[in-house]
C-alpha positions in Angstrom: -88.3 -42.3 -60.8 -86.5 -40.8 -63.9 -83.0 -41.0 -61.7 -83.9 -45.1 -60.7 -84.6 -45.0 -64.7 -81.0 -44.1 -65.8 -79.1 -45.6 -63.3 -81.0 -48.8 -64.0 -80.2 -48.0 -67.8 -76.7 -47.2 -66.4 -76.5 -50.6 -64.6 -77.8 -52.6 -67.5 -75.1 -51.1 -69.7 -72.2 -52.2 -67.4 -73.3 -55.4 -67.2 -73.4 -55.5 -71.1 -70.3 -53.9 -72.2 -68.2 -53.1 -68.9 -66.1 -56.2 -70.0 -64.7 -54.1 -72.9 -62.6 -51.5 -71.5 -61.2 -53.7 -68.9 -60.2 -56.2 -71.6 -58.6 -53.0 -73.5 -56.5 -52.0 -71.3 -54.8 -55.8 -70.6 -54.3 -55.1 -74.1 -52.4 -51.7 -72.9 -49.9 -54.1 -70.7 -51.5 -52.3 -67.3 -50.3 -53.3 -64.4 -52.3 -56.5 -63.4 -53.0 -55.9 -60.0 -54.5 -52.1 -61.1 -56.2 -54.8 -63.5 -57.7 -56.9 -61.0 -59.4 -54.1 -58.5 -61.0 -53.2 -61.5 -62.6 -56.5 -62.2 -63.4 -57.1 -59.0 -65.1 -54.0 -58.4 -66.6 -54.1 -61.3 -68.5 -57.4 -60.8 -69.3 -56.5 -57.6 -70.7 -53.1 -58.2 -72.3 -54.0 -60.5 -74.5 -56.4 -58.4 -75.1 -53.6 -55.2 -76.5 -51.2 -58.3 -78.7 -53.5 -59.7 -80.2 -54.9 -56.1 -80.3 -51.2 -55.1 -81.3 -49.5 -58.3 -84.0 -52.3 -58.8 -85.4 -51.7 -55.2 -86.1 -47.4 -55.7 -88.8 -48.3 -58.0 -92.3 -46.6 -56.7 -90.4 -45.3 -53.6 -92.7 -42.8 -52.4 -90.4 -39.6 -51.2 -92.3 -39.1 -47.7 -90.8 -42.7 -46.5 -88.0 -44.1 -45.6 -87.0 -46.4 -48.7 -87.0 -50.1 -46.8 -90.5 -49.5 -45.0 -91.9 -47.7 -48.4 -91.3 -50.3 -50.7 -92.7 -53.6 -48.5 -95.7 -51.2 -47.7 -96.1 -50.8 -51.4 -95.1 -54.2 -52.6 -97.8 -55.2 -49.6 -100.4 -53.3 -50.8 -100.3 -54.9 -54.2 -100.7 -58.3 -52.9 -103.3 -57.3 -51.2 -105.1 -55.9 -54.3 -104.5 -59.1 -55.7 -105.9 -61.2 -52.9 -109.0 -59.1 -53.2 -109.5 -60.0 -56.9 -108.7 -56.1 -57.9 -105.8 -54.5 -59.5 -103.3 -52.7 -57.7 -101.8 -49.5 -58.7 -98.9 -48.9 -61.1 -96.6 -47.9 -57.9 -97.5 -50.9 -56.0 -96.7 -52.9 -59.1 -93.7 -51.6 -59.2 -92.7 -51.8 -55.6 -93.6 -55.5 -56.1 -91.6 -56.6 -59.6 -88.4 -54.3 -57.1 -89.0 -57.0 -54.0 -89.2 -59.9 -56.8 -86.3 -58.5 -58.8 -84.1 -58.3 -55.7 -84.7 -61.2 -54.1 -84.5 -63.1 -57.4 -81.1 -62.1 -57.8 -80.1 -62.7 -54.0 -81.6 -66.4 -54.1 -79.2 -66.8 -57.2 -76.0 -65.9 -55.3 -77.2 -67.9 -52.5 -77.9 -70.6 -55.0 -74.5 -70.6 -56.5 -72.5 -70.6 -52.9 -74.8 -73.8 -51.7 -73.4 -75.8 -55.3 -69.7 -73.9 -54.7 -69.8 -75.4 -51.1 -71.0 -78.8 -52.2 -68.3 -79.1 -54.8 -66.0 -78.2 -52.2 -66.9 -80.6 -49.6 -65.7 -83.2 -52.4 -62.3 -82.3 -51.7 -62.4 -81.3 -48.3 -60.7 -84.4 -46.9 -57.6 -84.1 -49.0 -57.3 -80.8 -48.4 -58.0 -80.7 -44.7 -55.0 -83.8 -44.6 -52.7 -81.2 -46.6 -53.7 -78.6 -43.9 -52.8 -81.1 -41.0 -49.4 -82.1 -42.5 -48.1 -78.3 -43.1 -49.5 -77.6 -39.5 -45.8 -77.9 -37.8 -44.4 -75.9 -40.6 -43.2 -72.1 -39.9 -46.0 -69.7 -42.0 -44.9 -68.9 -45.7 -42.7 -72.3 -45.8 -44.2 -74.7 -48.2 -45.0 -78.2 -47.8 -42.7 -80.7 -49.4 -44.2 -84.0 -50.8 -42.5 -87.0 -52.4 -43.5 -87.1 -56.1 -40.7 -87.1 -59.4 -43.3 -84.2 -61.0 -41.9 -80.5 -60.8 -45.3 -79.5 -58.8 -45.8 -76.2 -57.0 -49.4 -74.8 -56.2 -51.0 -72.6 -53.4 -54.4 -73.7 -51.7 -56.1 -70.7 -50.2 -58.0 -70.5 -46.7 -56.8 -70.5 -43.2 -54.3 -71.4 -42.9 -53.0 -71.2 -46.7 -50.9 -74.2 -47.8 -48.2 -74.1 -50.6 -47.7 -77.4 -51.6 -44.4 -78.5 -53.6 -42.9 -81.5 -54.9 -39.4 -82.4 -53.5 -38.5 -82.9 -57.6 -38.2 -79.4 -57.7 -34.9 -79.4 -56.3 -33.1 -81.6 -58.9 -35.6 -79.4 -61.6 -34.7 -76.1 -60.1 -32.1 -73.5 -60.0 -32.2 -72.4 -56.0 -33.1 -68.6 -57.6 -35.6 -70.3 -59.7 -36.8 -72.3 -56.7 -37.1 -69.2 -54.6 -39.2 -67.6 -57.1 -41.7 -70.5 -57.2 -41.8 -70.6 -53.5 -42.6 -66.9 -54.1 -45.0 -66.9 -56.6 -47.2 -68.9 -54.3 -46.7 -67.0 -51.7 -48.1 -64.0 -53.7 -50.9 -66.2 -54.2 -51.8 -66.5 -50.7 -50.8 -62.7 -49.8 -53.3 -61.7 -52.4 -56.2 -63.8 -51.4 -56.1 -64.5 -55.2 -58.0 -67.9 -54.3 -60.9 -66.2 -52.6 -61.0 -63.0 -55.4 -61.7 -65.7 -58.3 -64.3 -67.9 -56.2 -66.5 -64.4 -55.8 -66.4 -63.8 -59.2 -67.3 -67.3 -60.5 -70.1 -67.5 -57.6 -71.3 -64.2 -59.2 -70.8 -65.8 -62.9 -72.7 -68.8 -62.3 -75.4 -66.9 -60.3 -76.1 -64.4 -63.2 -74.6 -65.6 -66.2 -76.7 -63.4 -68.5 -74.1 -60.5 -67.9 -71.4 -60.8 -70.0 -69.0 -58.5 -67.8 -70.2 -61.6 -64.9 -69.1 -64.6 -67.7 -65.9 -62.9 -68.7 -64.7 -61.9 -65.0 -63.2 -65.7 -64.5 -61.3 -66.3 -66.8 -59.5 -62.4 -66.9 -59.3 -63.1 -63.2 -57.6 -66.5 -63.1 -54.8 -64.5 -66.0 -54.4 -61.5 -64.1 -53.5 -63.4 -60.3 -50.8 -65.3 -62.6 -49.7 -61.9 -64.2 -49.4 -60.4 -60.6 -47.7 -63.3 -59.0 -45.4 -63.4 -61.5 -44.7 -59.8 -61.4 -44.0 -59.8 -56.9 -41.8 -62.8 -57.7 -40.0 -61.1 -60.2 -39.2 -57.7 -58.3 -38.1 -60.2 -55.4 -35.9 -62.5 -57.2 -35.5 -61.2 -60.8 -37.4 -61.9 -64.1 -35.0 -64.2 -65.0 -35.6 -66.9 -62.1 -39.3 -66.5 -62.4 -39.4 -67.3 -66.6 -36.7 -69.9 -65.7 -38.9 -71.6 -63.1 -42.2 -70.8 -65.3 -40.6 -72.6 -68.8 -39.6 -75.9 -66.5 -43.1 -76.1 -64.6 -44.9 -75.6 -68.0 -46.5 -78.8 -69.5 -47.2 -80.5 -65.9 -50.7 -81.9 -64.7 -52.6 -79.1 -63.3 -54.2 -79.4 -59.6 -57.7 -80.3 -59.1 -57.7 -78.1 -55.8 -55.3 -74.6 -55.9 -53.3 -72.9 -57.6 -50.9 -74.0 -60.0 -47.7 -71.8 -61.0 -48.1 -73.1 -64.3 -51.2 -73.1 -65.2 -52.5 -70.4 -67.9 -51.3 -67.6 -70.2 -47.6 -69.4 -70.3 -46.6 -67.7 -73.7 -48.0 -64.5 -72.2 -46.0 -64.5 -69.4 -43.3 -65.6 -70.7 -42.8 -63.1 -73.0 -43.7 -60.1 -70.3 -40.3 -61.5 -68.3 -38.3 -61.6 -71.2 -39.2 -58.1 -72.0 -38.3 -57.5 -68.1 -42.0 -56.5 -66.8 -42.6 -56.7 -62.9 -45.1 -54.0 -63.0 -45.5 -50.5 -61.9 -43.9 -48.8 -59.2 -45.7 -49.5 -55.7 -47.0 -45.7 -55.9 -48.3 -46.4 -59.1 -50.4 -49.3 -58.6 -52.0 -47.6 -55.4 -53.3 -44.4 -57.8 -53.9 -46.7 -60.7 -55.9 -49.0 -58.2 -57.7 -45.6 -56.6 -58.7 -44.4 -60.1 -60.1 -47.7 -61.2 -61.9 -48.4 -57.6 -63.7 -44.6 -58.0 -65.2 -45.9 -61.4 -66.0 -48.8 -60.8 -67.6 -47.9 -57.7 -69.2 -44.8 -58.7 -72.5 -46.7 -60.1 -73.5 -48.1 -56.2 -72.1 -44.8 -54.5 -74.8 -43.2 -56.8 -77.2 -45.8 -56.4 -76.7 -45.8 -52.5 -76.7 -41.8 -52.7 -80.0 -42.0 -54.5 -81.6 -44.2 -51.9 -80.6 -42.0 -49.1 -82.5 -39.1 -50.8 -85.3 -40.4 -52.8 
């Protein structure tokens, strides 16, 4: 009881203030992508900890945790049916079920309206889909419009759109590294990394580590994008092709290039910034994952031995 005790505490903290040390070191320029595993493991973890923390409560130690918990959470409906009180462990047991499965109806929740908005622009997306069907993977979709467009649309297959304007816009190294950017994009699965995290925001908006994941997310997939196009094809053609996309309509569907943190961005290419080394974003990835994930490794540790 007194370790389900702290690591709820421990959970409850995280969700409170785990925002902060992620948003401090952005601040330290970290590498973006080290950035992003620790977001996203962050959010996540967070969730497994609470649904497993919440669910130890009034385990008794002679039982295996699933069937102890119903039994318990059982017997105090029972007590209530009866017109008596049930004990303080079946209480328990019973606010762990109703916790759990309060927080597991609120993710479901939040897919069903994610899926519904979705279905609004299904058709146009599904068309886009259809139309870059003949085209050779990685290639981008060309479409007749005098806007300098470019913007990835995650799923399978993933579709990089861009506007034939580009060409007369465009530099051919600044066009490559457009072409790339997205392409990063879809590599990545930067499109399916921010929709967990704003399912998981509007499901439990109450954390603010949940409410701030978004919008560090949609910064940081720009930041990394910008950083694989600019080891491929050079700082210089990615700012180039970031300062002439910059002021266009944004995309109701996908991923823009130019779309957030512009200054930002700008100013990490001028500076010459493509991020760390390829060794150093796998340790600086594996050191954030291990704290992030230590809270549910604990949690799942205490289950197993409770």
């Amino acid at each position: 009881m007194t370790g389900a005790m702290a690591l709820l505490f421990g959970s409850a903290v995280v969700g409170l203030y785990g925002h902060r040390p992620l948003l401090w070191l952005a601040d330290r320029r970290l590498d973006p992508t080290i950035l992003l595993t620790g977001w996203l493991l962050s959010t996540v973890g967070l969730i497994v900890s609470t649904v497993a923390t919440i669910s130890l409560f009034a385990l008794p130690a002679d039982e295996h945790p699933a069937s102890g918990i119903f039994r318990l959470a059982g017997g105090c409906w029972t007590a209530l049916s009866s017109g008596s009180l049930p004990g303080w462990r079946e209480g328990l047991a019973a606010l762990g079920v109703i916790g759990s499965a309060t927080i597991l109806l609120r993710i479901g929740w939040a897919v069903t309206v994610r899926r519904r908005r979705r279905r609004k622009t299904a058709p146009h997306v599904g068309q886009l889909r259809l139309l870059a069907a003949g085209a050779p993977s990685g290639d981008p979709l060309w479409v007749r419009d005098d806007r300098p467009l470019a913007m990835s649309i995650g799923g399978r297959p993933g579709v990089i759109v861009m506007s034939d304007s580009l060409r007369h816009h465009l530099t051919p190294g600044a066009l490559a590294a457009t072409l790339e950017h997205e392409r990063a994009h879809l590599r990545g699965r930067h499109h399916l990394l921010v929709a967990i995290v704003e399912t998981l925001a509007a499901a439990l908006p109450i954390s603010p580590l949940l409410r701030a994941a978004p919008a560090a997310l949609e910064d940081l997939i720009e930041l990394a994008a910008d950083a694989q196009a600019a080891r491929r094809c050079g700082p210089a053609a990615v700012q180039e092709a970031l300062s002439r996309l910059t002021g266009q309509p944004t995309p109701a569907v996908g991923l823009a290039m130019a779309s957030r943190l512009t200054q930002t961005r700008l100013r990490r290419l001028t500076t010459g910034s493509v991020g760390a080394t390829r060794a150093m974003r796998i340790a600086g990835c594996t050191a954030v994952a291990v704290a992030a994930l230590s809270l549910p490794a604990a949690a799942g540790w205490l289950a197993l031995n409770v």
